[in-house]
C-alpha positions as CSV (number, residue, x, y, z in Angstrom):
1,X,105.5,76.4,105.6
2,X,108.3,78.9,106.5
3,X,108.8,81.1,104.1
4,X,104.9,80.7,103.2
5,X,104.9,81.7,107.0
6,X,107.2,84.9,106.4
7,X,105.6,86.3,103.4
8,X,102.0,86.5,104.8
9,X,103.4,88.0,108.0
10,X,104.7,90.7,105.7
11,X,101.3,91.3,104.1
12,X,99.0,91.3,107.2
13,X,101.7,93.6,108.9
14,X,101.2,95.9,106.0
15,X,98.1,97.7,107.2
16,X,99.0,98.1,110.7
17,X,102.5,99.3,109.3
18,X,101.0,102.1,106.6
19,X,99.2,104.3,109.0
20,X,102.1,105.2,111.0
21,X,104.2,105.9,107.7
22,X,101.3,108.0,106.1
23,X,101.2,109.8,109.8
24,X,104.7,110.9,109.0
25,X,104.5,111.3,105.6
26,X,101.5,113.8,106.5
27,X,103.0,115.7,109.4
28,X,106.2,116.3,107.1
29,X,105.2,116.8,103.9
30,X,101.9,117.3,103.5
31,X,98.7,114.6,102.2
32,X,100.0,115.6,98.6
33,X,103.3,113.7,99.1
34,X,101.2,110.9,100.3
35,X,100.3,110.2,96.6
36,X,103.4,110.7,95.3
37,X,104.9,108.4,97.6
38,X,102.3,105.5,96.5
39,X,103.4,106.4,92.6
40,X,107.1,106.0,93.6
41,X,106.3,102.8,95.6
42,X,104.2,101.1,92.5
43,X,107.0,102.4,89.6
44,X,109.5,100.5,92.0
45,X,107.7,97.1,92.8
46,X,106.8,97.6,88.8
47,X,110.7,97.7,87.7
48,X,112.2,95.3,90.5
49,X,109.2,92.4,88.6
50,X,110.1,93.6,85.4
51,X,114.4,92.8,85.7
52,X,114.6,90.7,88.6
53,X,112.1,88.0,89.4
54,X,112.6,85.1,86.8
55,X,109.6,83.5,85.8
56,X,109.8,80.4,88.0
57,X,107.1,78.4,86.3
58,X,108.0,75.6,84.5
59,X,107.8,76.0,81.0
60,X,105.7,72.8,80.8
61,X,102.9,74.2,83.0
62,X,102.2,77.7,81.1
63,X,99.3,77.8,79.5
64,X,98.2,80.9,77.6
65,X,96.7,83.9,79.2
66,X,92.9,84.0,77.9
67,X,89.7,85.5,79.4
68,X,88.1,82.1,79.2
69,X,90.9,80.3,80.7
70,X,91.4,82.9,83.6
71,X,87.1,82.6,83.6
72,X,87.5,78.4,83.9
73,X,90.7,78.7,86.4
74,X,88.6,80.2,88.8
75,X,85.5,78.7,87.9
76,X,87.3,75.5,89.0
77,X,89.1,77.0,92.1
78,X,85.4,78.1,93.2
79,X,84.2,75.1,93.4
80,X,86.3,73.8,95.7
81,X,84.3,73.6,98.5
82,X,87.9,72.8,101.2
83,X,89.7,76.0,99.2
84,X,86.7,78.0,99.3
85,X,86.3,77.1,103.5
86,X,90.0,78.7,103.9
87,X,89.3,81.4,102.0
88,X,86.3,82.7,104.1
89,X,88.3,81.6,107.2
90,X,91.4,83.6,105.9
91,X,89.1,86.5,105.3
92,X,87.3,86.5,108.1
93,X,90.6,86.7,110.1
94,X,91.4,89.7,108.2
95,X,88.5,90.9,109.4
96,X,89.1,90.8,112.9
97,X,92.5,92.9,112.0
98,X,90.7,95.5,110.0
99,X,88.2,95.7,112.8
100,X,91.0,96.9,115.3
101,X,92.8,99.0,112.8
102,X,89.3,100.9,112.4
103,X,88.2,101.0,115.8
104,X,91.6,101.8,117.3
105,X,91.4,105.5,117.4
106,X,88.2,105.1,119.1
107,X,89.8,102.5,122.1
108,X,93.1,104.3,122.4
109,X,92.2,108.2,122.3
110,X,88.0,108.3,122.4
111,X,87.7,105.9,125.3
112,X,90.7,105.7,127.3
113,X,92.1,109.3,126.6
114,X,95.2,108.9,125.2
115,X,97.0,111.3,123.4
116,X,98.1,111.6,119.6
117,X,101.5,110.5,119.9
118,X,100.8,107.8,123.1
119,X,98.0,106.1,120.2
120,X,100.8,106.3,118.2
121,X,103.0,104.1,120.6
122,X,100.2,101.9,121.2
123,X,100.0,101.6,117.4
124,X,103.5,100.9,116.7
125,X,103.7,98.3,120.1
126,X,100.8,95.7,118.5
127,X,102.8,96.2,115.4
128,X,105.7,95.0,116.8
129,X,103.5,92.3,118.7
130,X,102.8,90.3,115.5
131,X,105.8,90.7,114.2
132,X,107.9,88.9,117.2
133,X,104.4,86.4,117.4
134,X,105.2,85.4,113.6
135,X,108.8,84.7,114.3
136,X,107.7,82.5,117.1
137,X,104.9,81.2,114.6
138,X,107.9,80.4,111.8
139,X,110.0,78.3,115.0
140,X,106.5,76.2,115.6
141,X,105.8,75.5,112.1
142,X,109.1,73.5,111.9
143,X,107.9,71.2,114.9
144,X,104.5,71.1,114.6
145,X,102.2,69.7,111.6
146,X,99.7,72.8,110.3
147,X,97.0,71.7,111.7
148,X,98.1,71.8,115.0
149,X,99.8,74.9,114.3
150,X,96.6,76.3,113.5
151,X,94.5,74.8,116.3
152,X,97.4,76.4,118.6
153,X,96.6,79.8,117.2
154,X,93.0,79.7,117.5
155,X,93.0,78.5,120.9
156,X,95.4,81.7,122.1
157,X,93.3,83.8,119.8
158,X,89.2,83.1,120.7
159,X,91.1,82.8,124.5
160,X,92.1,86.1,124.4
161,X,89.1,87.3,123.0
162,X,87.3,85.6,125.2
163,X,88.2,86.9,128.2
164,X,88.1,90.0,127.4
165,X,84.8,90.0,126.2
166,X,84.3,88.3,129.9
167,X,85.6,91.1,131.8
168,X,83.5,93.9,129.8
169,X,80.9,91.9,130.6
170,X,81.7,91.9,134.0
171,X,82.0,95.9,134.2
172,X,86.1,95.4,134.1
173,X,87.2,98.1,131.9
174,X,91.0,99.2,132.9
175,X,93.1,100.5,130.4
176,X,96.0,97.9,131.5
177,X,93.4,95.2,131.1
178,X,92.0,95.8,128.0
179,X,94.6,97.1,126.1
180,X,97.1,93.9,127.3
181,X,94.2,91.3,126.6
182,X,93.6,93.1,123.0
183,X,97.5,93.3,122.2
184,X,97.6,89.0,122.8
185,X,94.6,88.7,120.4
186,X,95.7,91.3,118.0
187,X,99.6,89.6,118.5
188,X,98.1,86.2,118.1
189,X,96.9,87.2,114.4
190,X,99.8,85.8,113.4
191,X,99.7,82.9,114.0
192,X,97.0,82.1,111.7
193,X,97.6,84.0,108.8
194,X,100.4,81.5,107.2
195,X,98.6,78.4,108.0
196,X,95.5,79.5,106.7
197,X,97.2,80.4,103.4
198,X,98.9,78.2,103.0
199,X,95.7,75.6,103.3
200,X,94.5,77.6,101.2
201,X,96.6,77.3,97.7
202,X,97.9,73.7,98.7
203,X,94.3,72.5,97.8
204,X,94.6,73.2,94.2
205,X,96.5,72.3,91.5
206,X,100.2,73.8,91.4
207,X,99.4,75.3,87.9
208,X,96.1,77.5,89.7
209,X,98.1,78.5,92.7
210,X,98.8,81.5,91.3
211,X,95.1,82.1,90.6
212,X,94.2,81.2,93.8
213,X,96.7,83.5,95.8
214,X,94.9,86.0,93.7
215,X,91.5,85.2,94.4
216,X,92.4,84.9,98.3
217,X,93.4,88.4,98.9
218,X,90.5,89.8,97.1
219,X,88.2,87.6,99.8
220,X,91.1,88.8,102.3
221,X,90.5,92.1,101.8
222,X,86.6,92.2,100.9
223,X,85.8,90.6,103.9
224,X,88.4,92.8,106.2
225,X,87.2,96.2,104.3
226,X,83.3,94.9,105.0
227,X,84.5,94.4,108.9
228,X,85.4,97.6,109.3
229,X,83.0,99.4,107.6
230,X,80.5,97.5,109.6
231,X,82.1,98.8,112.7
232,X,81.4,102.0,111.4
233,X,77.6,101.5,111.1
234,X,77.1,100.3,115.0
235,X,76.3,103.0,116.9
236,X,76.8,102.4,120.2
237,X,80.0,104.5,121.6
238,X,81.9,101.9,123.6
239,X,84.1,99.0,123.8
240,X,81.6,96.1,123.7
241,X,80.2,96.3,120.0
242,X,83.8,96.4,118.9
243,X,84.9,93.3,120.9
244,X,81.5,91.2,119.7
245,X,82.7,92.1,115.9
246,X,86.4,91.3,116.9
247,X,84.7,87.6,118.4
248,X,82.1,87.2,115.8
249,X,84.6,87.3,113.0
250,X,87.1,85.3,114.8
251,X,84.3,82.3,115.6
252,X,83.2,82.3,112.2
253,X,86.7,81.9,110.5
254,X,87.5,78.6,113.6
255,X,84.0,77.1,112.2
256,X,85.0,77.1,108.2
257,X,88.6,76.3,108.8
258,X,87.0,73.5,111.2
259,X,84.5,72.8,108.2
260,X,87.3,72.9,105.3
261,X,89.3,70.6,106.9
262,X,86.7,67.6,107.2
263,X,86.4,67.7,103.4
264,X,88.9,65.5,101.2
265,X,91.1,67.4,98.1
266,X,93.5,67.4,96.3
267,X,96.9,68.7,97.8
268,X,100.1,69.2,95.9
269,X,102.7,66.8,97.7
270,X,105.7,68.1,95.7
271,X,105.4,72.2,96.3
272,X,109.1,72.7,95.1
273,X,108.5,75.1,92.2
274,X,111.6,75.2,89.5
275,X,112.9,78.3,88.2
276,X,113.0,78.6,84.6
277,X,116.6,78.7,82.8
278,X,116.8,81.5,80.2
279,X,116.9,78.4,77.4
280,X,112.9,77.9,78.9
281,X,112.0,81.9,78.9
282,X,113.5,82.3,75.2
283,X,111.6,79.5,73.7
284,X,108.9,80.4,75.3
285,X,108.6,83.9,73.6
């Protein structure tokens, strides 16, 4: 589950990453350049899938591309109940990062008084936090099975969480303490992410995987764009609300990862994928 492990890492980094290159972007060039740096960005990614990614399915897996195959491929991923439990557990753990990412200006500068360029800091540090958490999490998932892996990372996660929801509830509400108990749950994000993916496409078929990496970030980012626009709808002006959402999404995703994992499916055993030769992509045009 390594490099599995690494790629996801990459991804749920991404939005903690982009708001501190857009800040810069902003303060030196203007919200204009902004744009132009997303059409530069998608041209690029565009050309380097064009000439150098191979197709690495096997030329006796394609299948044409049809609006009612795509409509059955998903149809079929859908109704698997164990793939559909990840999902919503995947997504719901997205959701407790887009939470934070929405309600950080509000803990950092609104409540606590920080300046501009200490949220900044603060921003960049719990970036930093999941990325040294998902190299730990990339050392563990060569010793320890996924599933206890993932029962690991809840158990730091909902921990973390916990107490701090404890001490708000107890009238404890120091920057030191909050901010340090948020940056372990934030920091323990990562160790879920990989495993929870990974759950997720090994329960279909290798020749859906694809289809189901695809229908995963949609729920990812459904579900984590819902969160925070949520947040945005509680009016209540301090930390607690925030900390309930971060909890209530985090709870949820434990029970259907709990769920999914009681019920039986099919998991691919071999997941080496063969690149095609050129012989395979010729004859296959």
């Amino acid at each position: 589950m390594g490099k599995p492990t690494f790629l996801i890492q990459v991804q749920s980094i991404s939005p903690i990453l982009a708001p501190i290159i857009g800040g810069v972007i902003l303060s030196l060039m203007g919200w204009r350049a902004i744009f132009w740096v997303l059409v530069v960005f998608a041209l690029a990614a565009w050309g380097f899938a064009c000439f150098f990614i191979p197709e690495t399915q096997p030329i006796q897996m394609r299948s044409r591309l049809t609006p009612a195959g795509v409509f059955k491929d998903y149809w079929e991923i859908i109704k698997n109940r164990r793939y559909l439990g990840m999902a919503l557990s995947s997504g719901l753990i997205m959701g407790t990062l887009f939470t934070y990412i929405s309600g950080s200006s509000f803990i950092f500068m609104t409540h606590f008084g920080m300046s501009p360029t200490v949220y900044s800091i603060m921003f960049a540090a719990y970036s930093v936090g999941m990325i040294l958490v998902g190299q730990w999490n990339m050392y563990l998932c060569s010793r320890m099975s996924v599933r206890k892996n993932l029962r690991f990372g809840f158990t730091v996660h909902l921990g973390c969480l916990g107490v701090l929801l404890a001490a708000l509830l107890l009238g404890v509400e120091n920057a030191v303490v909050v901010c340090g108990l948020l940056f372990c749950a934030i920091s323990s994000l990562s160790f879920l992410f990989g495993g929870l993916t990974s759950e997720a496409i090994y329960c279909v078929s290798a020749r859906r995987a694809g289809t189901a990496s695809a229908l995963l970030g949609v729920v990812q980012y459904v579900i984590g764009g819902g969160a925070g626009i949520l947040l945005g709808l509680i009016p209540n002006g301090t930390l607690l609300p925030l900390v309930l959402l971060l909890c209530a999404c985090s709870a949820l995703a434990l029970m259907f990862w709990r769920s999914a994992s009681s019920l039986a499916s099919f998991r691919i055993v071999n997941t080496t994928v063969s690149v095609a030769t050129e012989e395979d992509r010729q004859s296959a045009s």
